[in-house]
N, C-alpha and C positions, 0 to 999 in steps of 0.2 A: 580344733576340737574334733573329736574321731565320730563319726556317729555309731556309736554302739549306745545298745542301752546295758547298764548295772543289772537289773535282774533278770533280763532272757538271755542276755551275750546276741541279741541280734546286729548282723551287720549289713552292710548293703552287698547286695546280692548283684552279678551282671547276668544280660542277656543280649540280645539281639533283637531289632525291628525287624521286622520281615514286610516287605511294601506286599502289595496285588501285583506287581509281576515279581516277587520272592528276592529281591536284591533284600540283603541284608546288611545292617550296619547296628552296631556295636549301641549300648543304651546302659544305665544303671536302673536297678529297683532301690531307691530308698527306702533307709525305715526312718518313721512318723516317730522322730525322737523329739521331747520337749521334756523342759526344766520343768521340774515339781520339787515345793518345799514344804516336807513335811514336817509336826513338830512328835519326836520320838519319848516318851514319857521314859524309859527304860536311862536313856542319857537322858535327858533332862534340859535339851535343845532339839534347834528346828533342824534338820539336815535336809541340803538339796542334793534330788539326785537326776542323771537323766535318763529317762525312763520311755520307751516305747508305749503303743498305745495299750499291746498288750500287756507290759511290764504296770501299768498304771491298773490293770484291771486285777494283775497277781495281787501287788497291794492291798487293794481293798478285800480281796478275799480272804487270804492269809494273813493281812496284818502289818503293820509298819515296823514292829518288833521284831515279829520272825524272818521279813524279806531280810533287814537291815543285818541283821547276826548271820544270816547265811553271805550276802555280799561282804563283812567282814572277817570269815572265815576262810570268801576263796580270798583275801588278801585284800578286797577293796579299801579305797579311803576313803572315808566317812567325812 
């Protein structure tokens, strides 16, 4: 399973450690993806999606309605 989240599109990101004497070597930035299942009244089921932390906070602002119709219009599956 890919970690990206459905409604930000975030992915993991790379960088670099850098020690105190500056040798560097190679690191990922993860994103804080977790399963949420919500239930969408518009379908008339729960749908789970995986969702960043920040993708969880879109929801509750906008709506489980409105993210779900923009995630099935870039093409997602619901």
């Amino acid at each position: 399973m890919s970690r990206v989240c459905q409604v930000t599109g975030a992915e993991v990101g790379f960088g670099r450690h850098v020690s105190h004497s500056h040798r560097r070597t190679n690191r990922r930035f993860d994103v804080n993806i977790q399963k949420k299942r919500y239930w969408v009244p518009s379908l008339g089921r729960h749908v789970t999606l995986r969702l960043s932390a920040r993708g969880i906070k879109t929801v509750d602002v906008r709506g489980i309605d409105a993210v779900v119709a923009d995630v099935r219009a870039r093409g997602g599956v619901l």
